[in-house]
C-alpha positions as CSV (number, residue, x, y, z in Angstrom):
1,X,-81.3,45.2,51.9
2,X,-79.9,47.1,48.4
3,X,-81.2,46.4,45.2
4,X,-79.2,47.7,42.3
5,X,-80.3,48.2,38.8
6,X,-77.9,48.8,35.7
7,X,-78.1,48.8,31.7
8,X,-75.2,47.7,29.8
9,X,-74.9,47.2,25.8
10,X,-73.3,44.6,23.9
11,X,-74.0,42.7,20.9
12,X,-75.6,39.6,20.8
13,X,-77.0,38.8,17.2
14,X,-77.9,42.6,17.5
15,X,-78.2,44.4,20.9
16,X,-78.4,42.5,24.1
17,X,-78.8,44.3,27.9
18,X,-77.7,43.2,30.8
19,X,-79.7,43.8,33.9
20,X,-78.6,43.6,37.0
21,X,-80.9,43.3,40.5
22,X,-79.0,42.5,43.2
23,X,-79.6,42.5,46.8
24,X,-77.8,41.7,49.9
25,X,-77.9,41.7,53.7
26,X,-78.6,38.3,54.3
27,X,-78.4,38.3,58.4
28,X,-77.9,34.4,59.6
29,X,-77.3,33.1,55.6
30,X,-74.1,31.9,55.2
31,X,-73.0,30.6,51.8
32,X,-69.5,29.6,50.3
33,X,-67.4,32.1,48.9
34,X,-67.4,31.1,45.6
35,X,-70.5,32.0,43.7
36,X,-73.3,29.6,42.9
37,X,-76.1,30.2,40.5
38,X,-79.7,28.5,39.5
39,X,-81.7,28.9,36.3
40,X,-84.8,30.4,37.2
41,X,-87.0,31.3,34.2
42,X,-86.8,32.4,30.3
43,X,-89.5,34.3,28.7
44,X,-89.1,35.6,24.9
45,X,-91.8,38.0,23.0
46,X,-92.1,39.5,19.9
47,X,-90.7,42.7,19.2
48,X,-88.7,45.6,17.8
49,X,-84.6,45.8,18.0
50,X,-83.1,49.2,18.9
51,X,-82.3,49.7,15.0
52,X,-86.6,49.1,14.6
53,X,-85.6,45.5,13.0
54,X,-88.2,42.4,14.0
55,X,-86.7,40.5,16.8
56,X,-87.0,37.6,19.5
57,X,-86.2,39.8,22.8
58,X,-86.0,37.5,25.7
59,X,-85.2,37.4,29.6
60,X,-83.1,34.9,31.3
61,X,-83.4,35.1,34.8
62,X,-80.5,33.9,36.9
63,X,-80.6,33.5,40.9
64,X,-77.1,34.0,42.5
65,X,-75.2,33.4,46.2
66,X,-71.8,34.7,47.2
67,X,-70.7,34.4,50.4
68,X,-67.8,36.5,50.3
69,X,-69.9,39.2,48.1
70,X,-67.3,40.2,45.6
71,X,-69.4,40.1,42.9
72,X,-69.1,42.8,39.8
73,X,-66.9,45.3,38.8
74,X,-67.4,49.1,39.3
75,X,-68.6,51.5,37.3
76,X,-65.8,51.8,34.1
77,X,-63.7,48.7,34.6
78,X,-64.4,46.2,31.4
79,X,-63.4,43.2,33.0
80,X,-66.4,40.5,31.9
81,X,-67.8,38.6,34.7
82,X,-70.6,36.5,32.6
83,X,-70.0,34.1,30.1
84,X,-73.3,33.2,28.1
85,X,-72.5,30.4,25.5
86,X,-75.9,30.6,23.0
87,X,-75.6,27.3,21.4
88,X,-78.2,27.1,18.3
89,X,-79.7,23.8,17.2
90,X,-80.2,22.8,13.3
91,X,-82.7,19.5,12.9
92,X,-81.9,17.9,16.5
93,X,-77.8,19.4,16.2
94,X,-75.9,21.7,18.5
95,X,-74.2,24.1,16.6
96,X,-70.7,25.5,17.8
97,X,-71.6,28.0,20.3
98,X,-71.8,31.6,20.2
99,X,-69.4,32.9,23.1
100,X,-70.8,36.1,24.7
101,X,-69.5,37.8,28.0
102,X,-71.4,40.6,30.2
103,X,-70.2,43.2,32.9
104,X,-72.6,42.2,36.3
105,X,-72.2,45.8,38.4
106,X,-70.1,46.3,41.5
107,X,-72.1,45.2,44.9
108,X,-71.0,44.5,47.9
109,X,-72.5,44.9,50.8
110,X,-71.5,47.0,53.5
111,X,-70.3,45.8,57.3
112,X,-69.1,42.9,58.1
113,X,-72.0,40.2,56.8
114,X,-71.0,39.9,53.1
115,X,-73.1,37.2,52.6
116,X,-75.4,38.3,49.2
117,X,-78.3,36.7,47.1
118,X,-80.0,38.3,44.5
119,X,-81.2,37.6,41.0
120,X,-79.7,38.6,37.5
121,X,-81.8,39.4,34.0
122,X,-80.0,38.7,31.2
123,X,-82.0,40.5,28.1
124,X,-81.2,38.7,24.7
125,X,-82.2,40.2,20.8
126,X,-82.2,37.2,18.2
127,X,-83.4,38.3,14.8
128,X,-87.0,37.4,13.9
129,X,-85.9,34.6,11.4
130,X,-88.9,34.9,9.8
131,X,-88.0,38.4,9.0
132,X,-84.0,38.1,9.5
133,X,-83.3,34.1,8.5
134,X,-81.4,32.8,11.6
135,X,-79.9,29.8,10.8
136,X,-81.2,27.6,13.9
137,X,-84.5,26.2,14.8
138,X,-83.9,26.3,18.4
139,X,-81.4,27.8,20.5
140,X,-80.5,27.7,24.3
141,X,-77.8,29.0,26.5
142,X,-75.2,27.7,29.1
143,X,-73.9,30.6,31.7
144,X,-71.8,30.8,34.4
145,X,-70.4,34.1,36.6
146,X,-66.7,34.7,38.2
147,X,-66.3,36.6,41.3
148,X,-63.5,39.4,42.0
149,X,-61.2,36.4,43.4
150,X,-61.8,34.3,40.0
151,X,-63.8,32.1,41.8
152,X,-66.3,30.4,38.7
153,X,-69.6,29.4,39.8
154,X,-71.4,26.8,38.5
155,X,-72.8,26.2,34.9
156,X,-76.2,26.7,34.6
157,X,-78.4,25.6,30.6
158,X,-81.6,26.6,29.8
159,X,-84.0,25.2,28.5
160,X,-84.1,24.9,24.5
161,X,-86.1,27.9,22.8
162,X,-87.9,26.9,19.9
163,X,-87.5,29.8,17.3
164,X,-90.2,29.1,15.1
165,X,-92.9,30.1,16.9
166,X,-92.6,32.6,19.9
């Protein structure tokens, strides 16, 4: 089994991280090539941005399968591999999304099972709208991941996140 761990910035109403675990050697799994993923949890807390501003900092949680394991890019390429759509909600109405994209880290696994499965932690800043105004009451977020062969996985939404009172 290898689990990897990396940190990458990008902006995201502020700073987001994207946290990668990822493991693999999955002897007698066999899943399809092109990537699948499931929505496994959100939690959001209180807290303090990089830049010491009030903020929302939350982790989405993503489970993954590739069967070919070509998932991520290594170390220096900026090709995006996730694409997080935050769509906010005003009084009951989507809002046009917000269109984000992340790096997910090179890992494949060695010999010649390639089978992986691991999970994926998406961390997400919102200004404290209390503090910041944010012009939503809720937001949530539709992702989905491409593999090295440009294979998409599916599309997964989270549930809604009710700003107002983490």
């Amino acid at each position: 089994m290898k689990k990897m761990n990396l940190f990458r910035n990008s902006a995201i109403l502020g700073t987001a991280l994207l946290i990668a675990g990822l493991t693999s050697c999955l002897e007698g799994s066999q899943f399809p090539d092109e990537p699948e993923i499931e929505f496994i949890s959100t939690v959001f807390t209180d807290s303090v941005d990089l830049l010491g501003n009030q903020s929302f900092i939350g982790i989405i949680t993503l489970g993954f399968t590739d069967g070919d394991g070509d998932i991520g890019i290594r170390q220096g390429d900026t090709t995006k591999n996730m694409f997080v759509f935050q769509v906010g909600i005003d009084n009951g109405q989507n809002q046009a999304p917000t269109n984000l994209s992340y790096g997910i880290p090179f890992v494949t696994p060695s010999g010649q099972n390639k089978n992986i499965k691991g999970e994926i932690d998406v961390e997400i800043n919102i200004p404290n709208p209390l503090i910041n105004p944010y012009p939503y009451d809720s937001v949530f977020f539709e992702i989905y991941i491409e593999d090295r062969g440009k294979n998409q996985s599916n599309m997964i939404t989270t549930p809604s996140i009710w700003l107002g009172n983490i």
